[in-house]
N, C-alpha and C positions, 0 to 999 in steps of 0.2 A: 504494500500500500504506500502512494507515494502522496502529500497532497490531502489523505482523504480517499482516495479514487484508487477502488482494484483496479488493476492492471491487466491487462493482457498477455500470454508469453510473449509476445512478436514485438508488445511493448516493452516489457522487461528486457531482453533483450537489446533493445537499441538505448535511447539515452532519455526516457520516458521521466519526465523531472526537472530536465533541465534548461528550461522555458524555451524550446524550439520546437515548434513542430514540423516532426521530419521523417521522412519515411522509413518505416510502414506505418507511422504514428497514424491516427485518423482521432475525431470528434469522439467516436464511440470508443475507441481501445485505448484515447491516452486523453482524456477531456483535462488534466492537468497542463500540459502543453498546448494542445490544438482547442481553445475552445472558441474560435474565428470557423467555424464550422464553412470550410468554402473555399477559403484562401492559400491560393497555390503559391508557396515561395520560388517557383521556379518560371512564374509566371509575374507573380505580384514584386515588382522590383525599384528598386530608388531609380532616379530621382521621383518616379509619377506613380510609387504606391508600397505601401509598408506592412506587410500582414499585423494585425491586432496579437503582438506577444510578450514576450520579457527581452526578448533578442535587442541586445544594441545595433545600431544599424550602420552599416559598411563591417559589421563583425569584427568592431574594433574590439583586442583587448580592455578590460575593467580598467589597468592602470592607465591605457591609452585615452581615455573617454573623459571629456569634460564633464565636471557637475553645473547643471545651469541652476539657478535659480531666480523662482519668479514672482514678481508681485505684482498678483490682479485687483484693482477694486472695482466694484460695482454702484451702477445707480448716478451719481451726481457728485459736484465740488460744488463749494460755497462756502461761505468767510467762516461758519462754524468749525468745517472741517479742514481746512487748507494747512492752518501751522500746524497742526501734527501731521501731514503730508510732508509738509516744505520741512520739518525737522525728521526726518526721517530720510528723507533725499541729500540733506544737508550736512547732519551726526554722525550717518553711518560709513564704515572704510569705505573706501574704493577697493576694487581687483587688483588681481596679479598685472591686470591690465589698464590701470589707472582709471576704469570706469566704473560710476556711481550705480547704485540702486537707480534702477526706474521701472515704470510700472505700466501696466495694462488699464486702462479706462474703460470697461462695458457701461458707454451711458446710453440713459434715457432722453424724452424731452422734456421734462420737469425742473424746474428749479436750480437751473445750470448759471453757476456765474462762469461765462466764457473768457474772458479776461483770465480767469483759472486757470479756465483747461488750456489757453496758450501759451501761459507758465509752464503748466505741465508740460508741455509738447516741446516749447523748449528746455527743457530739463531732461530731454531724450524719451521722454514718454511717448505712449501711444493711445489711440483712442480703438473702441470695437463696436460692435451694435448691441445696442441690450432692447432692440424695437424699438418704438417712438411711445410709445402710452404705457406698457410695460404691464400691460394686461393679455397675453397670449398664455394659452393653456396645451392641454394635449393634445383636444379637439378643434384648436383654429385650423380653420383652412388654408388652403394654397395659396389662394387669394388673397384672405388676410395676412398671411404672413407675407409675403411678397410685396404687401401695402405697407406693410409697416419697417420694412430693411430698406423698400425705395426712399421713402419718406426719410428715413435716417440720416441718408447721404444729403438726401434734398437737404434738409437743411441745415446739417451740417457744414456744407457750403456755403451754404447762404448766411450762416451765422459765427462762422469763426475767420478770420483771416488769413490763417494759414491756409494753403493746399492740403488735404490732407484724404486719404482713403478709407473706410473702415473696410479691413479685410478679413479680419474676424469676427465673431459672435458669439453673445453666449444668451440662452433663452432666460424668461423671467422666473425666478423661478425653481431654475434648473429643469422647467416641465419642457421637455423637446418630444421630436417624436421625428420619425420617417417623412411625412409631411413636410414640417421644417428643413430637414437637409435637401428636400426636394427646390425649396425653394433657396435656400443660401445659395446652392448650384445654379439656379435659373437668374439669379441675380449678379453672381459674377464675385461670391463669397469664397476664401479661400480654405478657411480652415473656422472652427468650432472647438467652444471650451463648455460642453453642459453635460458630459456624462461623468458620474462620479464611480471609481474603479477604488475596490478596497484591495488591501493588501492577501484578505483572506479568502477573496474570490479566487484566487489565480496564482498562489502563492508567489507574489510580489505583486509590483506595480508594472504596467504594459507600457512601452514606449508609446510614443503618437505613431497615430496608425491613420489609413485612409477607410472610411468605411463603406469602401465601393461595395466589397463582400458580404456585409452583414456586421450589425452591430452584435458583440456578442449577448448570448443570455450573461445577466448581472442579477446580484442577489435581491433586488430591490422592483427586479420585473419577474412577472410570473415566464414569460418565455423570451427568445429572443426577438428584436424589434429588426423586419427587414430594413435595408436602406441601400439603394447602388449607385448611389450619387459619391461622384468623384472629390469628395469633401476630409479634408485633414482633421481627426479630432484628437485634439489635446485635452487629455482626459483629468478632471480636476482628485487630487490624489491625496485622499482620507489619512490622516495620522493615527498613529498607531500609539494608542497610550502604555505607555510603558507599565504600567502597573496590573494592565490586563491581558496587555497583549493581544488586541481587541482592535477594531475603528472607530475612531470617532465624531462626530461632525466637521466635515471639510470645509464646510465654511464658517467663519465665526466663530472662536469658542467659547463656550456658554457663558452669560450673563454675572454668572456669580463666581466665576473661576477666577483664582487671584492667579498674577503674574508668576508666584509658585507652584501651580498647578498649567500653569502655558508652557514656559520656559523649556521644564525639562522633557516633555511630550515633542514639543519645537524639535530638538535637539537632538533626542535618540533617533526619532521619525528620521530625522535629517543625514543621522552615521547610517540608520539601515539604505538608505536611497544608496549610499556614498558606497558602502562597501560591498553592494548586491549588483545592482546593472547599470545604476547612475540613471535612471529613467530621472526627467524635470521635477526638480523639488520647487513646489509653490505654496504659498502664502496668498489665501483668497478670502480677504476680508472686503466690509462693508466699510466707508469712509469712516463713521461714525464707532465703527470699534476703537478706532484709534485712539479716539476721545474719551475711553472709559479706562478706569483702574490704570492709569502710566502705562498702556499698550503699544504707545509710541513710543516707549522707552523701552521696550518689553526688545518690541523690534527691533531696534537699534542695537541692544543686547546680542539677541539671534544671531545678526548680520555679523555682527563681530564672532561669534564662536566659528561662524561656517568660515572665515576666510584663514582660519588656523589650518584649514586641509588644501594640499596644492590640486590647484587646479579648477577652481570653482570661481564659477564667473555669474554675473548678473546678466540678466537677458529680460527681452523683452517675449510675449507669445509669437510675436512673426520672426522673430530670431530669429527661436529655437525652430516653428517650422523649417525657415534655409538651413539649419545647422541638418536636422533630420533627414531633410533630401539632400543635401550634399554632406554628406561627414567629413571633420579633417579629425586625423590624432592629436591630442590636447597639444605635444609637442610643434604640428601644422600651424595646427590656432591659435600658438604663442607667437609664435616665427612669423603670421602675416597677420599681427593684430589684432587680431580675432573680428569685434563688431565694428574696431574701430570709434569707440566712444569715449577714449580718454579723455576730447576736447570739450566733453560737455558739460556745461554752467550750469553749478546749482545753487550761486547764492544770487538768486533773481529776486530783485526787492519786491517784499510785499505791498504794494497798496497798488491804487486804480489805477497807474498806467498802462495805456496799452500799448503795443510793442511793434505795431506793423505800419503804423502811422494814416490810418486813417479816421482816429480819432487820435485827442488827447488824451482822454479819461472815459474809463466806462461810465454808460449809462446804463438807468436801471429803467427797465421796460415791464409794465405791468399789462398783462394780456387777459383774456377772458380767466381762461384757468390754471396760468403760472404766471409768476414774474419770474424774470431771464434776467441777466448785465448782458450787455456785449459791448464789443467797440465796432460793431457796425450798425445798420442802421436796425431799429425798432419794426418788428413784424407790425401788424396792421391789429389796434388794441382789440379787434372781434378777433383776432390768431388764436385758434383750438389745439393744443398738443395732439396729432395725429391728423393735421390737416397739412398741405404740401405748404413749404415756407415763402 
């Protein structure tokens, strides 16, 4: 028994355990390895597709293999939340590669001070889709979703001054479904962060995968969900509390957990990634966590123990996709800079100037059902969140 999972002789036999699925392995004789029930590694290959397993990808050696790590927030920036962002961006080391922490954006259209998020963006951040209203469920349609990722861009354009793409996504939620990846693909989406993969489904954590072949069964769906959309998912990856040996909420942690109850969860979570397959270690909080119990300092803490291990670098999620499809050995990725972010400024003054010059100072725009800052101009005061910008 390897896993959990009797075995097969033909599995026993081969290397049934060791997160590849590989011939004669199949779904039914070694589900500890092959549980991507579909996915032909001899088919399914970099740069344009990654079967869903534990395998590092270009079958680098563990020692070869960068640790990325990443920090996504969800939902909105606003004066509440921003200095424990901007101290976080600001406090914590830098890399082997002189580059800062920076983070993933899944925003909405609610309540966005955009003067922020073009802080953020110059602070080497990125922005992703989290919909426009942020009310999408299991059961939205094609249509609605498709409404609500165009709508994203729309006015995301329209409302920040920077150029800028979202090319990833993550649902509200976490509620996705086959539908969804239908449409991230018809929209011109590159990659997706909403399925959450525990360590004890799969005995580890799966690299990002494409899930042309089928999303696999996870312990939190009764079967598995089809999907053959050409779509990258970056799977959000549950820590593993030390005390239980167990998963535990991926995102957030809980309300009443003091920083001595985060910290060393943080930590071990973070050696097991380090010394099993280096799958992406991330940190996927809500702006507002930050702001409770010294969590920005919590963080700050984290960041510093992870850069005691060589080789661990900060990323953003569209990074780590090019890192995925294209692998270098961490030695490669030292020698050509890796992302290339050393240059990036993080002590960007806080207050309301704006930075591209088509204003001087944000204004604050009060709309039918949010007020926005921006430094362009004001949607039109009847402007509905989920209506085009």
């Amino acid at each position: 028994m390897v896993g959990g999972y009797h075995l097969s002789n033909a599995c026993t036999k081969s290397l049934c355990g060791n997160g590849v699925c590989e011939s004669p392995e199949t779904c039914t004789s070694c589900p500890a390895d092959c549980w991507q029930c579909g996915c032909d590694t001899s088919t399914c290959k970099l740069p344009n597709c990654k079967c869903a397993d534990l395998a590092i990808p270009g079958g680098l050696a563990l020692e070869e293999t960068p640790q990325f790590v990443v920090l996504t927030l969800d939902d909105y920036i606003n004066d509440d939340v921003w200095p424990e962002i901007e101290s976080v961006m600001k406090n914590s080391p830098r890399d082997a590669l002189s580059c800062p922490p920076r983070t993933t954006l899944f925003m909405h259209g609610y309540g966005q001070h955009y003067d922020l998020i073009e802080k953020l963006l110059e602070m080497g951040g990125e922005l992703a889709c989290h919909t426009a209203t942020h009310a999408t469920s299991y059961t939205t349609t094609l249509k609605e979703w498709r409404k609500q990722i165009s709508i994203s861009n729309n006015c995301l354009n329209k409302l920040v001054e920077v150029n800028h793409t979202l090319s990833g996504s993550r649902a509200p939620f976490l509620f996705w479904s086959a539908t969804m990846m239908k449409a991230l693909a018809a929209e011109g989406v590159m990659w997706d962060s909403s399925i959450i993969c525990n360590y004890e489904d799969h005995g580890g954590w799966p690299w990002p995968f494409l899930v042309q072949y089928g999303i696999p069964k996870l312990s939190y769906f009764a079967e598995a969900v089809p999907s053959s959309e050409k779509i990258w998912e970056l799977p959000l990856y549950a820590p593993l509390n030390p005390n239980t040996n167990s998963s535990e909420e991926c995102m957030d942690p809980l309300d009443n957990w003091t920083p001595n109850d985060i910290l060393p969860m943080l930590k071990s979570s973070f050696e097991k990634h380090y010394r099993t397959n280096r799958a992406p270690y991330g940190i996927y909080w809500h702006p507002a966590t930050l702001t409770r119990l010294a969590r920005s300092s919590l963080l700050i803490n984290f960041l510093k123990f992870t850069q005691q291990f060589s080789d661990v670098y900060y990323a953003t999620m569209s990074e780590v996709v090019d890192w995925v499809r294209y692998p270098k050995p961490a030695s490669q990725f030292r020698s050509s800079g890796g992302f290339n972010c050393g240059d990036v400024v993080v002590n960007v003054d806080n207050d309301l100037q704006c930075m591209h010059g088509y204003a001087s100072n944000a204004t604050v725009c009060d709309c039918a059902d949010t007020s926005l800052r921006l430094c362009t101009k004001c949607p039109p005061a009847d402007y509905v969140v989920g209506d085009l910008c």
